[in-house]
N, C-alpha and C positions, 0 to 999 in steps of 0.2 A: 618827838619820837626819836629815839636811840636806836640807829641801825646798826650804829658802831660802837659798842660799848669801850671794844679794846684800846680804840682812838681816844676815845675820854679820858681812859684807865691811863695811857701814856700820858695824855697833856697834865693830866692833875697829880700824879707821884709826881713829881720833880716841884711843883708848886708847893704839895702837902711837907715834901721834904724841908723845902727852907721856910715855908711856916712852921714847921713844928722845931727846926732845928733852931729858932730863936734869931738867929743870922740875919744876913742880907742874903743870901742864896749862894754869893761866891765860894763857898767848898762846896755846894753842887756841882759834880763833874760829870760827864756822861762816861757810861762805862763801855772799856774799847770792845767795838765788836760787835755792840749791841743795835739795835733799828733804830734807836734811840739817840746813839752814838757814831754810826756811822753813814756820812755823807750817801755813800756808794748805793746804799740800798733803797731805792727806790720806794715810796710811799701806795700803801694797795692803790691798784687800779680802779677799782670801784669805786663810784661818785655818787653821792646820794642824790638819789631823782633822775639820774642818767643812765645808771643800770639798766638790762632786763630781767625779769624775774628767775630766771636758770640763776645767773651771775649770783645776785643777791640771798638767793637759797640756795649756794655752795659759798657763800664768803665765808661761810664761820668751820666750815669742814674741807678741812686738806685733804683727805683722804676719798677714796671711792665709796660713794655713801652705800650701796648694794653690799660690796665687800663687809664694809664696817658693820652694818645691820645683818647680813648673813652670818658675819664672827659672834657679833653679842648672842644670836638665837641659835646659833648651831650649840656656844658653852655658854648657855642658858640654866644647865643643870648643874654647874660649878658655881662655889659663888666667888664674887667679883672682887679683886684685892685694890683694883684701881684698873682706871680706862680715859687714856688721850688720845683726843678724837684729831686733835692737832700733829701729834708728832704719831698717832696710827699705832700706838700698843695700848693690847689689854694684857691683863697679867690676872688671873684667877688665885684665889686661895691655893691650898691644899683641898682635896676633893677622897674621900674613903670610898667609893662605892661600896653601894649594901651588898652585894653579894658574896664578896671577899673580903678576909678579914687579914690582917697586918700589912697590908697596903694601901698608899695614896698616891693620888697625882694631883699635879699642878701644872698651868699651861700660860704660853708666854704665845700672841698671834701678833704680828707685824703687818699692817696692812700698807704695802710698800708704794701707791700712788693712788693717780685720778683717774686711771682705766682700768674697767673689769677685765683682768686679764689672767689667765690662770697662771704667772708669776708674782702677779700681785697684793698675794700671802704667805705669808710664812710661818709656819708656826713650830714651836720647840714644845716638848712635853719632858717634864722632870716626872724621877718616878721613884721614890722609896719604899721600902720594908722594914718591918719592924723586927728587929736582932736583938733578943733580951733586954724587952723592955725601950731600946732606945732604936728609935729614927734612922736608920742607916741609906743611904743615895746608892742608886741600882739602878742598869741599863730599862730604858724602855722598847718596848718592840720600836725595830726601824721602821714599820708600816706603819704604828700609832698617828706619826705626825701627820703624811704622806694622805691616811684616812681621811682626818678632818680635816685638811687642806681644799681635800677633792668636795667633802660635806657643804663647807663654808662658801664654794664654789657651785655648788650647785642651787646650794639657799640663794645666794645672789643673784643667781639667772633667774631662778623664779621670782625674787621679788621687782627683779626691771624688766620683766618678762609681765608682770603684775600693775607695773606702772604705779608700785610703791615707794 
């Protein structure tokens, strides 16, 4: 059983590489910087079979899983252009709502750690109008962000308020 995929995913790129590179592996270098590369950074703490189950179901999520589960359902009604649960941003499409007609938004939320904390999102809203035909970028209200911030914050309490 694979608790640690990413572990694997490291040992075998560097194998796959000088297999496929035909080589004996020595132009495989490690690249500077990287966990892979560098001494300094300490291998996860997590040991299979020595964890406890909290540890274990937060190893694969950096971020505050309430936050991050509040962000996806709060802009649940936008659709999704991409979402890293690792580095904590979602980024939405472009969104029209029905109501109004020659504007979109688009939303970018940063879920900044591992405590529910009402610092612990951030979120930017982009906002266009359409100007003859073409797409033109325009302010968005300053409370837009500031709203769903407090949304996404509130979803979060209720769902670890829910013991979801």
């Amino acid at each position: 059983m694979a608790l640690y995929p990413f572990r694997t995913a490291i040992l075998l790129v560097p194998l796959c590489v000088a297999a496929c590179g035909g080589g004996d592996g020595s132009s495989v270098k490690p690249v500077a910087g990287s966990a892979y590369g560098d001494p300094s950074i300490p291998p996860p703490t997590i040991i299979p079979g020595k964890a406890n189950k909290q540890q274990e179901a937060d190893a694969g999520l950096v971020v505050n899983k309430y936050l991050w589960r509040g962000a996806l359902e709060t802009l649940g009604f936008m659709p999704l252009a991409s979402a890293d649960p690792f580095g904590g941003v979602i980024v939405t499409e472009w969104y029209a709502p029905p109501t109004t007609t020659g504007e979109r938004f688009k939303a970018t939320v940063y879920v900044l750690g591992r405590q529910l904390r009402s610092d612990g999102v951030k979120v930017s809203i982009f906002r266009q109008v359409r100007d003859g035909g073409e797409w033109a970028d325009a302010p968005a209200s300053p409370t837009t962000a500031t709203d769903i911030e407090n949304k996404i914050l509130a979803r979060a309490r209720e769902l670890r308020a829910q013991g979801t």
